[in-house]
N, C-alpha and C positions, 0 to 999 in steps of 0.2 A: 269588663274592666278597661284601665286605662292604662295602654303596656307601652314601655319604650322598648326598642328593638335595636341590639347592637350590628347594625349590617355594616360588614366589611366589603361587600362588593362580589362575594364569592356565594354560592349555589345554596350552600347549608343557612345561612343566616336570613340570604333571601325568601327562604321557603320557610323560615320561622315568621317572616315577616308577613305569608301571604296568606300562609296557614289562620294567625289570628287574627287576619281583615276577615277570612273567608269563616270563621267562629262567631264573629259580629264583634270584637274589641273592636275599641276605638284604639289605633297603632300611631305609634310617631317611631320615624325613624333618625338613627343618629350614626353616623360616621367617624371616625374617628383619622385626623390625619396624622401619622405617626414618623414622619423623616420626608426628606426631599426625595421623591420617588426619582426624581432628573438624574441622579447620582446613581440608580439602579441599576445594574448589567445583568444582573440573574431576574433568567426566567423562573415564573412563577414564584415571585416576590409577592407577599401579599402586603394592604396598606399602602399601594402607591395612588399616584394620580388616577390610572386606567380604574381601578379598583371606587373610588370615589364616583367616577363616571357611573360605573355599572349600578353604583348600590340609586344612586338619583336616578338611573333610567326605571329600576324598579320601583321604586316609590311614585314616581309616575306612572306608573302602569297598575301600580295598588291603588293611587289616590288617595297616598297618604303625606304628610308633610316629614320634609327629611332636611336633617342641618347634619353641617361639619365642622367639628370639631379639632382647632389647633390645638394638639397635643406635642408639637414637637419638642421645642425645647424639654418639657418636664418626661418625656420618651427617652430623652438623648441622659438624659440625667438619673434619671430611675432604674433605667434598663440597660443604655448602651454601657456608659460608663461605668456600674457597677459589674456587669459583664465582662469587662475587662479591667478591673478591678483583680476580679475572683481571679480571673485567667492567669492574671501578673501574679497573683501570691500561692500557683500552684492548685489550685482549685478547677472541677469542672463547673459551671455554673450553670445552671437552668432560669433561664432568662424568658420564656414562655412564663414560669412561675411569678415573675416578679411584674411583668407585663400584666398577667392578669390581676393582680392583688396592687397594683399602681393603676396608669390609665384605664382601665376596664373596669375594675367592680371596685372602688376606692372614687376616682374622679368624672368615668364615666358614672356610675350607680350614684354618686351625689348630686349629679347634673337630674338624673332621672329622679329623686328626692324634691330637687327643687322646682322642677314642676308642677308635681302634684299631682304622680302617676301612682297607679295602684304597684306597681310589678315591673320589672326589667327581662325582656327574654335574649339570650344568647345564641346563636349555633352551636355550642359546644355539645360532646355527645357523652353524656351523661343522663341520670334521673334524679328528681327529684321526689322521693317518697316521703308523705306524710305518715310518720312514727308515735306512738304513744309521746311522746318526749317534744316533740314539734318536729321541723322538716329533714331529712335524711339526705346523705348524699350515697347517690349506689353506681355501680358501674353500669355503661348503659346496654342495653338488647346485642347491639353488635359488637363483641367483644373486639374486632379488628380496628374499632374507629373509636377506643379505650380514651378517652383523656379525663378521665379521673384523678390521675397520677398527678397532674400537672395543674387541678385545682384544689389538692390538699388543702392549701391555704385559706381557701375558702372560710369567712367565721359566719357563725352560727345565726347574728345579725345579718350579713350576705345573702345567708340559703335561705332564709326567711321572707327575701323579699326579689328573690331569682328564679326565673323559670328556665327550664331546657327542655323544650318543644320535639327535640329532634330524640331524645334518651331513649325510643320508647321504636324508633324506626329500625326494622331490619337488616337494612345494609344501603350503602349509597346508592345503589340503584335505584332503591324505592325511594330516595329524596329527589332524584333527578329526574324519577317519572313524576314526582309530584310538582318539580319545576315546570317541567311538560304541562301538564295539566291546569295550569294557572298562567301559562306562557309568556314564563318570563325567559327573559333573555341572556343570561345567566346557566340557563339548562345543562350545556354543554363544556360550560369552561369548565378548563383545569384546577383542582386543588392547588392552595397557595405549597409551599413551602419553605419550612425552616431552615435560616434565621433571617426572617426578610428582612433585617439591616445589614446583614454579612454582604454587602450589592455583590462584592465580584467572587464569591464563595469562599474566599478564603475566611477563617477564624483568626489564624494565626499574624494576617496581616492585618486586619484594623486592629487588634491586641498592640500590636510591635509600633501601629501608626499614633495609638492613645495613650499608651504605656511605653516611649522608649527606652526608659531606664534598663528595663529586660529584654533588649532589642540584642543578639549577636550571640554567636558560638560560646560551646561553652563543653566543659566536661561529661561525659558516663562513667558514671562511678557503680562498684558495689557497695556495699551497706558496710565495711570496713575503709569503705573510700578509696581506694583502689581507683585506679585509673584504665577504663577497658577500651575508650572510643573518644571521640568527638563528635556534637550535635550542635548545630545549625540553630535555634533556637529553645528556651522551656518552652514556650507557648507553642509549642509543636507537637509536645508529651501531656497526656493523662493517666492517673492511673490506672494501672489494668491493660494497659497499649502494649503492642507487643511487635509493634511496624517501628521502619525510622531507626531501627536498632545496628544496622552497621555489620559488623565484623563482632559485634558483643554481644548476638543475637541467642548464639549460641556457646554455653559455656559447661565445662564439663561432661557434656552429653547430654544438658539439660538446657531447656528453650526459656528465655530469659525475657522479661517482662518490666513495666517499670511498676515499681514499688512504694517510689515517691521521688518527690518535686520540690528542690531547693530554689527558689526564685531569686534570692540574698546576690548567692553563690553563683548561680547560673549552670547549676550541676542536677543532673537526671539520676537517677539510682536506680540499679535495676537488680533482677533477680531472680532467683525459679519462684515458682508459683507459690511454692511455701510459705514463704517470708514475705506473702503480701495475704497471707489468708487469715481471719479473726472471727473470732465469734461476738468481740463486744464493739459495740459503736457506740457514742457519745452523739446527741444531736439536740441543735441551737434553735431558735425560734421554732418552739413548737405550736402547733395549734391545733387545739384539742378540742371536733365535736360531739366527744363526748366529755362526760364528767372524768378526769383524770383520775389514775387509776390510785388504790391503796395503795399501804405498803407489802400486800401480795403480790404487787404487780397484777399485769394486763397479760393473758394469751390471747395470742393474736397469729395472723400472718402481717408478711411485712413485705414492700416491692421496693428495691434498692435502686432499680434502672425502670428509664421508660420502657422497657421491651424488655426484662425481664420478669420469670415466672416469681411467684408469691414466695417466702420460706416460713417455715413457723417461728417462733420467736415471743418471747418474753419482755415486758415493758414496762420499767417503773417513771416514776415523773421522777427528776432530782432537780436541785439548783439550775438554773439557768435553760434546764429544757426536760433530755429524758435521756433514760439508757435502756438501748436496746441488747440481749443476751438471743444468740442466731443458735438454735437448735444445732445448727451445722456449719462449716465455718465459709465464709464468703467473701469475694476481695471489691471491697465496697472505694468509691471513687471518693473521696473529701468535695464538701459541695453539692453533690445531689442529691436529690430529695431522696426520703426514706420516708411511705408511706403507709400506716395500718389499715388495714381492713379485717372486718369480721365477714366471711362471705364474700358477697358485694358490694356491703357497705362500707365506707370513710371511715377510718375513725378520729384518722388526723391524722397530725405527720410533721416531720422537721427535719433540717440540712445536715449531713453529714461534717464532723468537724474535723478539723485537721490535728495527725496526730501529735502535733505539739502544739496544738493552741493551747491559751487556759482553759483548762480541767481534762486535757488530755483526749481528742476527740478520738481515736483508736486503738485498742489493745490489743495485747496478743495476750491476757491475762485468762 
């Protein structure tokens, strides 16, 4: 076959890269350059200049041809800005999600279209299984190196024409003795990490720098609006957070959390755990690889956080996406992905909505 290869620069995508020279594909490799890495102060930031380096030293060393790709502007645009966007209107956003379903498998995966390649492979660590139904998205072999969550998005045209080379490997170790083995130069570097545009780790400051409308102090309230504290910024609070709380941390004998996010107002709400716990969620851009469910709905499990366990749950499609019913009640973040699985398998998934957008994105019903 004739595979483009998304290399980032980093261990995993390289060893997708050497894997299918060393299969016999004919490989072309592609880069992506994603912000001014000059501007970067955190380590292990992936998508910088260093990163571009590495991924051309290995494509030299496979002898295969490799281009880079300016993606910035439409990076800064798809991703930064709508990332604080969510942040400024009280949302957590998952910006890995949109990165991938933008630059990556949207503008990268069209660029590989226009070629006139068979296939696209990625480093992500996932599978891909061929299904009675055509191709499957499943979690991959090492449950610890999970990013299924985070290609929910993925549609059905996508998984049809994407490989994940790596779904199927053990654990990092055996990808970086397979670096070893192919010796590339890469072997030993560090995994990237998240948000490599956040350069100086902060979230809360490129928010406050992009968004200054909701830049400055502001109230802690309880859900009768009460006034318990003062905080420094919203884009400092998520829900579910239970830091940052002050002197309002504690109230009644009971440990106080926030429960939701006035961005308007500049007021944090906080509460016992109760009054942020629901069983129904409301979610927005769905995408469904499977066929969408009756009006029996869907049993399923559902994963509300990247690192949380699965819950069981109930799923009908309705107007503008789906409603999930949580077996048991959960205090779900507005903005994060809320993904189905059967097993291991995808079965799609969509953003949590906020509990006063149109159509009501959380109850306590």
């Amino acid at each position: 076959m004739r595979i483009l290869v998304a290399m980032s620069g980093g261990v995993d995508s390289s060893v997708v890269a050497a894997r299918l020279v060393d299969e016999g594909h004919e490989v072309i490799g592609a880069t992506l350059q994603l912000y001014d890495s000059r501007e970067s102060t955190k380590k292990g930031a992936c998508c910088a200049g260093r990163d571009i380096h590495d991924a051309r030293r290995v494509a030299d060393r496979l002898g295969i041809p490799h281009y880079v790709i300016d993606a910035e502007s439409r990076f800064k645009d798809s991703v930064i800005s709508t990332f604080a966007d969510a942040y400024a209107a009280g949302e957590t956003p998952v910006p890995c999600v949109a990165c991938n379903q933008g630059v990556k498998f949207t503008d990268l995966l069209g660029m590989a279209r226009d070629l006139g390649v068979d296939a696209m492979a990625t480093g992500h660590y996932v599978r891909r299984v061929e299904g009675p139904d055509g191709p499957e998205m499943h979690r991959p072999v090492d449950a610890g190196r999970d990013q299924s969550w985070f290609l929910f998005a993925t549609t059905r045209d996508q998984l049809d024409f994407l490989r994940f080379p790596l779904g199927d490997m053990p654990d990092k170790a055996a990808v970086r003795a397979e670096a070893e083995r192919f010796g590339l130069s890469v072997a030993t570097k560090p995994d990237s990490q998240d948000l490599c545009f956040v350069t100086d780790g902060s979230y809360a400051g490129l928010v406050e720098k992009l968004r200054p409308d909701v830049t400055g102090a502001g109230e802690i309230v309880d859900q009768a609006g009460h006034v318990l504290g003062q905080h420094e910024g919203v884009t400092r609070y998520t829900v579910g957070q239970s830091k940052r709380l002050g002197n309002a941390a504690m109230r009644d004998g009971a440990r106080q959390m926030v429960v939701g996010i006035q961005p308007a107002s500049r007021r944090v709400v906080i509460g016992p755990r109760a009054q942020a716990v629901t069983r129904t969620l409301m979610l927005r851009d769905m995408n469904w690889l499977i066929s969408p469910p009756g009006p029996d709905g869907l049993r399923c499990v559902v994963q509300i956080r990247a690192r949380e366990a699965v819950r069981p749950a109930t799923v009908w499609q309705v107007s503008g996406g789906a409603r999930v019913e949580l077996d048991e009640g959960a205090v779900p973040a507005p903005g994060q992905a809320c993904v189905l699985y059967d097993g291991s398998r995808v079965l799609g998934g969509g953003f949590i909505r906020r509990p006063d957008s149109e159509g009501k994105g959380v109850s306590d019903e």
